[in-house]
KOLKOL-442734 format. One record per atom (N, C-alpha, C): x, y, z. Coordinates in steps of 0.1 Angstrom, whole numbers. Layout:
<atoms>
<atom X="X" Y="Y" Z="Z"/>
...
</atoms>
This chain:
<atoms>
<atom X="-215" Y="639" Z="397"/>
<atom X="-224" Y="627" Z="396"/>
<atom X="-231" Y="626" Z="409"/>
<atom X="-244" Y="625" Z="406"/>
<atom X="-253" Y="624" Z="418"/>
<atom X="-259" Y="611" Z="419"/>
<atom X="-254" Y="605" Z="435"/>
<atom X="-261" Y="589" Z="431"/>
<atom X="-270" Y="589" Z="447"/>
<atom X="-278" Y="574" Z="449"/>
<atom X="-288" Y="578" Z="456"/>
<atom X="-285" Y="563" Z="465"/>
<atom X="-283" Y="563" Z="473"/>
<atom X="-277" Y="556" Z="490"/>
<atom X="-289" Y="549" Z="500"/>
<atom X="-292" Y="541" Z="500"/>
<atom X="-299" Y="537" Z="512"/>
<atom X="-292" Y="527" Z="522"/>
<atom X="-293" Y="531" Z="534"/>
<atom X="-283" Y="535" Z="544"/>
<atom X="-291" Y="522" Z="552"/>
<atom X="-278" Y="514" Z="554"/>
<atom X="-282" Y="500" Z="565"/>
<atom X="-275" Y="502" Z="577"/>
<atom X="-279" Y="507" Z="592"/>
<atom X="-269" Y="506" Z="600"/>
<atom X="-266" Y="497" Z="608"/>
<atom X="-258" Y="497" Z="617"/>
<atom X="-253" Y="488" Z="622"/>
<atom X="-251" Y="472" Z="621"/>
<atom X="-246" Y="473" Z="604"/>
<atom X="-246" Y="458" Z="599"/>
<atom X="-232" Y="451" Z="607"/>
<atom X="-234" Y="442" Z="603"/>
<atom X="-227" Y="432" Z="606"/>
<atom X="-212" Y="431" Z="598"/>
<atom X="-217" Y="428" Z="589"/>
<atom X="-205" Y="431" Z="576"/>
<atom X="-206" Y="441" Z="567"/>
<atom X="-199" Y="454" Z="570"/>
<atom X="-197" Y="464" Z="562"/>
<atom X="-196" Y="466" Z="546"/>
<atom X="-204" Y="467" Z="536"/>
<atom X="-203" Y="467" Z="525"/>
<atom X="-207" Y="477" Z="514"/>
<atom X="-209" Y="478" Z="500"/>
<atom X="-212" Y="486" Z="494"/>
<atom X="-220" Y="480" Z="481"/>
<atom X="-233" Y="480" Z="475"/>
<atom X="-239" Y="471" Z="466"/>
<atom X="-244" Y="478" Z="460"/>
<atom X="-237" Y="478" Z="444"/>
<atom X="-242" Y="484" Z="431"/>
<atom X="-255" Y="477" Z="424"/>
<atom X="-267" Y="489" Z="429"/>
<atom X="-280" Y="478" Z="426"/>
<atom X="-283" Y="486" Z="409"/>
<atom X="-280" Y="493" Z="406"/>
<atom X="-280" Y="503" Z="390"/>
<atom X="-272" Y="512" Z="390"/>
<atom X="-271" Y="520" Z="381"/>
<atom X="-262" Y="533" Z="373"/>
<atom X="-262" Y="542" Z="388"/>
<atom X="-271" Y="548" Z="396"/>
<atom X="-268" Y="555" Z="400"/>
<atom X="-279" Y="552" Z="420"/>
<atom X="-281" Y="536" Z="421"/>
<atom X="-285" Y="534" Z="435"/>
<atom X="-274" Y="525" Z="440"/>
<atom X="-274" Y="530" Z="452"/>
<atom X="-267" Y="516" Z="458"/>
<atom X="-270" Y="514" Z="474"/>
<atom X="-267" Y="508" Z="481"/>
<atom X="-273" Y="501" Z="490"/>
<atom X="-256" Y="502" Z="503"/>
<atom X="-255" Y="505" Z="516"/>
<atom X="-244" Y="512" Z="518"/>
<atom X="-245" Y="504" Z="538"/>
<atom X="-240" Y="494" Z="539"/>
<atom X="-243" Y="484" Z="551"/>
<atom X="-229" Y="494" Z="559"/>
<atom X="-231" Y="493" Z="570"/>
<atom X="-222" Y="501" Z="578"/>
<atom X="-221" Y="500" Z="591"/>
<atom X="-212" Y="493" Z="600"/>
<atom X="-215" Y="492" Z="612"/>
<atom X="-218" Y="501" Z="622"/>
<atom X="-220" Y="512" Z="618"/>
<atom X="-223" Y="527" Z="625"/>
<atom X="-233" Y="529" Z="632"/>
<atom X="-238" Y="531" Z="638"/>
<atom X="-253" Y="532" Z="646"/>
<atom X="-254" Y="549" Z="636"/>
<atom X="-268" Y="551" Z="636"/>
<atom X="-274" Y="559" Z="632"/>
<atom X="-276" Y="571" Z="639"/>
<atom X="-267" Y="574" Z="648"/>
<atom X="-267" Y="589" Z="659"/>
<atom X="-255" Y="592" Z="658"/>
<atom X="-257" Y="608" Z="658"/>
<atom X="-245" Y="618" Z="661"/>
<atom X="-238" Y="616" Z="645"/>
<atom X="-246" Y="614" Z="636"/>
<atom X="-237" Y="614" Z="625"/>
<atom X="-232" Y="605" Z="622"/>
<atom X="-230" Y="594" Z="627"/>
<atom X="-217" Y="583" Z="627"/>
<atom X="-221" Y="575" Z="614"/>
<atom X="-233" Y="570" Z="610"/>
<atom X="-233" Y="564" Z="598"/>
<atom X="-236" Y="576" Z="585"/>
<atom X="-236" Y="585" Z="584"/>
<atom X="-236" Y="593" Z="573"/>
<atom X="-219" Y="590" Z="571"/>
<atom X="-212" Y="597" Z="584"/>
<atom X="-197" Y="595" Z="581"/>
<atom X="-190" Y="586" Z="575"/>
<atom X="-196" Y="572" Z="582"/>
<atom X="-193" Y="562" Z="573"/>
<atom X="-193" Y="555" Z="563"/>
<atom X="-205" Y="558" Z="556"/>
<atom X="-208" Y="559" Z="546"/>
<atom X="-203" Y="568" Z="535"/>
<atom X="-202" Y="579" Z="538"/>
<atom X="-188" Y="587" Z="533"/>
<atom X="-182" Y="578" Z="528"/>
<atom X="-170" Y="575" Z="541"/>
<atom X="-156" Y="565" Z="542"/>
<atom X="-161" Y="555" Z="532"/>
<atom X="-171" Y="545" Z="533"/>
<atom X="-172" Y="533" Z="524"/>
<atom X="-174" Y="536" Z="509"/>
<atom X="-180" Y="548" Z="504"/>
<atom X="-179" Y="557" Z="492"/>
<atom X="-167" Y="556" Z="489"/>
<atom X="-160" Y="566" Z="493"/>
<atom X="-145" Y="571" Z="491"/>
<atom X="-141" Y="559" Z="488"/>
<atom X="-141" Y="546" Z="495"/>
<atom X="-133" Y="534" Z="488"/>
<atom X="-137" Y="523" Z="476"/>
<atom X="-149" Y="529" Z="478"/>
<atom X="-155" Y="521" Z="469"/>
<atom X="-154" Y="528" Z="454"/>
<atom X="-151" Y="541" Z="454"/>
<atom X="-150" Y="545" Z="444"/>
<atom X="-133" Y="549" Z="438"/>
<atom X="-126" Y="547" Z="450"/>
<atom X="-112" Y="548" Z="450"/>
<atom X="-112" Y="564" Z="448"/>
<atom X="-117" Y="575" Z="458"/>
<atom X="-111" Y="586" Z="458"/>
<atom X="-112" Y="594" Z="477"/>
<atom X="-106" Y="606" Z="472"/>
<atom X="-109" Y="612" Z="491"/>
<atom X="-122" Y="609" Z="493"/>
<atom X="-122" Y="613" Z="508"/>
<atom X="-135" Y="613" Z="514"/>
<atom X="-143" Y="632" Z="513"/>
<atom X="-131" Y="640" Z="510"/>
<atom X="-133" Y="653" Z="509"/>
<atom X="-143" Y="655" Z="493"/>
<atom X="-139" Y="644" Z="482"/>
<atom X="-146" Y="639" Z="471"/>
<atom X="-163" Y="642" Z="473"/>
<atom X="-168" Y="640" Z="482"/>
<atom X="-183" Y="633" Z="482"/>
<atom X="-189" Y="641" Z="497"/>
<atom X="-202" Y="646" Z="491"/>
<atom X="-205" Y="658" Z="501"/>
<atom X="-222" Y="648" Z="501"/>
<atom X="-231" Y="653" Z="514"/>
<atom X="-243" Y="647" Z="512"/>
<atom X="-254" Y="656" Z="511"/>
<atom X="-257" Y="655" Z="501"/>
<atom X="-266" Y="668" Z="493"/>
<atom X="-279" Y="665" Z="498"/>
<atom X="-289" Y="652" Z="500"/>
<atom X="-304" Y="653" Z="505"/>
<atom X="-303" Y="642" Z="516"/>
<atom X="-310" Y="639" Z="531"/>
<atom X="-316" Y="629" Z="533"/>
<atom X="-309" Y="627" Z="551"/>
<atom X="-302" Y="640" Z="556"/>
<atom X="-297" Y="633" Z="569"/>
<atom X="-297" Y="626" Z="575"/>
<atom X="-313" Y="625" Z="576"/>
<atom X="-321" Y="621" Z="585"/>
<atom X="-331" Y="609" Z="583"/>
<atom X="-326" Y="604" Z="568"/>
<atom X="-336" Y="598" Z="565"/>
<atom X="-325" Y="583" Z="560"/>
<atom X="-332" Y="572" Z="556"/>
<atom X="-321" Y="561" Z="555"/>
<atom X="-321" Y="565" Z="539"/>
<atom X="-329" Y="571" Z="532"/>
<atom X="-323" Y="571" Z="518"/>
<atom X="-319" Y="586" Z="514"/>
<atom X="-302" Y="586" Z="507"/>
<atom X="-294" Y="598" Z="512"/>
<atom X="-291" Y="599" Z="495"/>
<atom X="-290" Y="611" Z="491"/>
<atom X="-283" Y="611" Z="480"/>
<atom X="-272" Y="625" Z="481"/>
<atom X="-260" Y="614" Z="477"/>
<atom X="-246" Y="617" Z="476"/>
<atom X="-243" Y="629" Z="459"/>
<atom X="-232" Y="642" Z="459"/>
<atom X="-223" Y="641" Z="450"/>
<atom X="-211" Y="639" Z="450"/>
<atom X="-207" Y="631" Z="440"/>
<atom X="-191" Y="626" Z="440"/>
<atom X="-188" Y="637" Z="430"/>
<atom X="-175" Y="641" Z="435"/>
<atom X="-164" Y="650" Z="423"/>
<atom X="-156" Y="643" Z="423"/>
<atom X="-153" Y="633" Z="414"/>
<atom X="-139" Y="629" Z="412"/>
<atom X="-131" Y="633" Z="411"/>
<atom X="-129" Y="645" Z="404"/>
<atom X="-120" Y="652" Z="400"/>
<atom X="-111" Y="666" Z="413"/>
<atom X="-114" Y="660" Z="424"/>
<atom X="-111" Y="672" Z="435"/>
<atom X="-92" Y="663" Z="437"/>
</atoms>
């Protein structure tokens, strides 16, 4: 499943908000260098979906605030 992430950094209150089937919206207290809010973002996936973090790889958007994720649930 391929879903599509736009990436809020350095929020205040860490969260995850199902805006349709396949966008969601991914607040993270991470600053935006060295990788740290991709990672995070990860992490807040993984829980929000209730699986590993090894689950969910980031297929487009390093670099950019809107990232699209695939989840394998089944790993």
């Amino acid at each position: 499943m391929k879903i599509s992430v736009k990436v809020h950094p350095n929020s205040k209150k860490p969260r995850i908000i199902k805006n349709d089937l396949e966008n969601f919206d991914a607040y993270v207290n991470q600053p935006a260098t060295d990788n740290r809010a991709n990672n995070a973002v990860i992490e807040s996936l993984a829980e929000y979906f209730q699986i590993k973090t090894s689950s969910i790889r980031l297929r487009l958007g390093n670099k950019s605030k809107t990232k699209v994720f695939e989840i394998n649930k089944f790993r």
